[in-house]
ROKOLNU-752545 format. One record per atom (N, C-alpha, C, O): x, z, y negated. Coordinates in steps of 0.02 Angstrom, whole numbers, padded with zeros to 5 digits, always signed. Atoms other than C-alpha are relative to their C-alpha. Layout:
<pts>
XZY;...
</pts>
This chain:
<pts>
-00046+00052-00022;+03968+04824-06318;+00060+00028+00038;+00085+00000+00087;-00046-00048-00029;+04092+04949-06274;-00002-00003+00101;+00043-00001+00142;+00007-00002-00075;+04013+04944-06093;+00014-00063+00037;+00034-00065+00095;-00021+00063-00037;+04034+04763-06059;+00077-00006-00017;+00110-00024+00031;-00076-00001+00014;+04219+04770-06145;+00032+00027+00079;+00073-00005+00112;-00017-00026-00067;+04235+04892-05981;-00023-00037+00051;+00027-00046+00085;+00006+00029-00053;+04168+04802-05854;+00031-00082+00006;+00040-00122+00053;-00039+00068-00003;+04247+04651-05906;+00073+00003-00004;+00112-00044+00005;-00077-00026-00016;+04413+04745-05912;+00018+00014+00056;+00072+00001+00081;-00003-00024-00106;+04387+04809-05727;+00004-00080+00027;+00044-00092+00072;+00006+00054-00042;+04343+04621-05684;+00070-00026-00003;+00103-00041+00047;-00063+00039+00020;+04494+04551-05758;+00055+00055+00057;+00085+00040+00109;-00084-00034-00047;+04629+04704-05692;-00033-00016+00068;+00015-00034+00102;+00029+00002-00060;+04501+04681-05516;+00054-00082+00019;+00092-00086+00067;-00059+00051-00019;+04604+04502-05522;+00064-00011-00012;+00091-00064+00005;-00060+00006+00031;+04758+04530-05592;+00060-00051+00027;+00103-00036+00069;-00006+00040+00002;+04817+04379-05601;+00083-00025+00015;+00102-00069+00053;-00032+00005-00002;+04977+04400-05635;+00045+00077+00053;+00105+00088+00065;-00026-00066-00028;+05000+04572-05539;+00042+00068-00012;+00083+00093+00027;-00033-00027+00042;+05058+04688-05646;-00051+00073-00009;-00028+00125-00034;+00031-00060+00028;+04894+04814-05653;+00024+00059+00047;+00050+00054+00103;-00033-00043-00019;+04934+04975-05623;-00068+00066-00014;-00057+00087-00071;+00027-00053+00050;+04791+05122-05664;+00000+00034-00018;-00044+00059-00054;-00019-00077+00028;+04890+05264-05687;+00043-00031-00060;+00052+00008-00106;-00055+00030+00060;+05014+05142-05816;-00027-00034-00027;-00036-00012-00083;+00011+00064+00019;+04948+04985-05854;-00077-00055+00000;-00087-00114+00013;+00066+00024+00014;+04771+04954-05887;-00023-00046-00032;-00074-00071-00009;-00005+00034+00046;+04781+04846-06031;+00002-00065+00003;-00041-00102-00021;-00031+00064+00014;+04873+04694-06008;-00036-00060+00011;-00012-00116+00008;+00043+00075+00015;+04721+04577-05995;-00051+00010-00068;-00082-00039-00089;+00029-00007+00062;+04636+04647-06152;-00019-00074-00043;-00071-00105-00053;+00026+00068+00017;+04680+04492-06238;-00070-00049+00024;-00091-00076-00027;+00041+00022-00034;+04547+04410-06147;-00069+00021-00017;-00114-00018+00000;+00053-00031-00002;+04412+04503-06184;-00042-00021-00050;-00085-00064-00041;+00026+00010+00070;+04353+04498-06353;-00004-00114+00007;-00053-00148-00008;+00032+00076-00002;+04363+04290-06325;-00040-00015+00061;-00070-00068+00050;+00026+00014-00031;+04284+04281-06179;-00079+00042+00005;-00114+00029+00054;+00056-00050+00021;+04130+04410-06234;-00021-00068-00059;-00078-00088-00068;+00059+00048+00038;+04092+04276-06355;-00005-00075+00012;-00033-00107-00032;+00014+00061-00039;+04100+04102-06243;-00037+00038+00033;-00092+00030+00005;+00075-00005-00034;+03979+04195-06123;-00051+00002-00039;-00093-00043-00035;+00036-00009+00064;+03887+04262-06276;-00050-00092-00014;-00107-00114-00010;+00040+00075+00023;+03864+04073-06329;-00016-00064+00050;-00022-00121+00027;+00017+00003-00064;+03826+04018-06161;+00061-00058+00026;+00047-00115+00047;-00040+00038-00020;+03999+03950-06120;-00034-00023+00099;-00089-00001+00117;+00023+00000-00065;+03978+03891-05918;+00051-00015+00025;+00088-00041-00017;-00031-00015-00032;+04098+03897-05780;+00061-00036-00013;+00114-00005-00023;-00056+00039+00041;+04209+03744-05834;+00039+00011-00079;+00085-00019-00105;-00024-00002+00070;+04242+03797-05998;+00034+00066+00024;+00095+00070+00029;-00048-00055-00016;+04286+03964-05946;+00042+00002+00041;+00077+00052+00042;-00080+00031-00059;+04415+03894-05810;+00046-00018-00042;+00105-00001-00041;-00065+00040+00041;+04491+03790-05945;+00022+00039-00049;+00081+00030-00064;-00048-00057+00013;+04520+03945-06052;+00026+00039+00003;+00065+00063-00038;-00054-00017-00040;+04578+04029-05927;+00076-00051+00022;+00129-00019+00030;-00043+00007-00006;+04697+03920-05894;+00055-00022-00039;+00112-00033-00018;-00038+00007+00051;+04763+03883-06058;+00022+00069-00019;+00082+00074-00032;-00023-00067+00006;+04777+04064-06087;+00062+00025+00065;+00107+00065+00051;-00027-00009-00035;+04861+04071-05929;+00078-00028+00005;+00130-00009+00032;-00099+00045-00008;+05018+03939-05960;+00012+00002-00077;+00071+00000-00093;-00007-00022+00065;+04992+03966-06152;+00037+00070-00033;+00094+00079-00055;-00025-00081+00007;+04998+04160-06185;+00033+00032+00054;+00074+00078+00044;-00039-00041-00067;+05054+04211-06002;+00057-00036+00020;+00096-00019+00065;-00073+00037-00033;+05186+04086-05987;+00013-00035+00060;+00059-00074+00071;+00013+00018-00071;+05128+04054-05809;+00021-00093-00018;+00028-00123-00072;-00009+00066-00004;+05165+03870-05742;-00097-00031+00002;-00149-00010+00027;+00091+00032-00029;+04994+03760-05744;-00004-00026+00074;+00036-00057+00109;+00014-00003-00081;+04901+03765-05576;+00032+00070+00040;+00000+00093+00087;-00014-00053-00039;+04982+03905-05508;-00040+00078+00014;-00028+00124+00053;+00060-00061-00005;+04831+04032-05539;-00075-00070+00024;-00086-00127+00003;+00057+00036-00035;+04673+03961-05441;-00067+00031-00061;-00091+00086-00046;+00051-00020+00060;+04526+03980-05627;-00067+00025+00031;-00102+00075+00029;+00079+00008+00004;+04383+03918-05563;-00053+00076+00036;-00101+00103+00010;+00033-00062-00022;+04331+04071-05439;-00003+00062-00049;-00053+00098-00042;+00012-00022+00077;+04348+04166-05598;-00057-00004-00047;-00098+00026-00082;+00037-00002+00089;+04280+04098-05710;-00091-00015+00033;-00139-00007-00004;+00067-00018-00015;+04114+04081-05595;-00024+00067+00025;-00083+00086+00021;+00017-00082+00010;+04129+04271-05552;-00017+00016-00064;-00075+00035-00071;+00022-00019+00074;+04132+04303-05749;-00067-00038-00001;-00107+00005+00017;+00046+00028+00006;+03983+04177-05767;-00052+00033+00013;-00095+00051-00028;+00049-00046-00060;+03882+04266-05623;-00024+00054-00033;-00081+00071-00050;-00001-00093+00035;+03913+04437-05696;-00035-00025-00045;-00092-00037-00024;+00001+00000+00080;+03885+04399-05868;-00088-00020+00026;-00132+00023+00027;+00090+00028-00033;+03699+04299-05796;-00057+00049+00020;-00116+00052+00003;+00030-00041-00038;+03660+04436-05686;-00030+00044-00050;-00090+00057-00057;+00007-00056+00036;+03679+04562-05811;-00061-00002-00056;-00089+00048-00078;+00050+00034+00054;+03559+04478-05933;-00078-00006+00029;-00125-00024-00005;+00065+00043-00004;+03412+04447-05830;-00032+00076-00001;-00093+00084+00002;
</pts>
């Protein structure tokens, strides 16, 4: 599992959302994310669901305003991946 933790850590800092990754400092700061979103794909969350906890995570835990991060291309890249990787 270790290997998808990483590639779903690269996907996440790959958008960094809030702009903050860094890879010589700051690798981390979407972690949160991980471990819940490894088990909505897991249980075959689909692209809407993973928008909408992205974006509750996003004005919830990140403080962000709602709407101001664009989910959905997200959360159907994660989908994709996660699909691809499976077949």
């Amino acid at each position: 599992m270790t290997n998808r933790a990483d590639e779903l850590r690269r996907l996440l800092n790959d958008w960094d959302f809030i702009g903050v990754f860094d890879a010589a400092i700051n690798t981390d700061e979407y972690d949160c994310l991980i471990q819940p979103l490894t088990r909505m794909l897991t249980a075959g969350a689909g692209t809407k669901d993973i928008a909408r906890f992205l974006d509750d995570e996003i004005t919830g835990h990140f403080g962000m305003s709602p709407g101001l991060v664009e989910t959905a291309p997200m959360a159907q890249r994660l989908t994709e991946w996660w699909q691809s990787d499976r077949r």
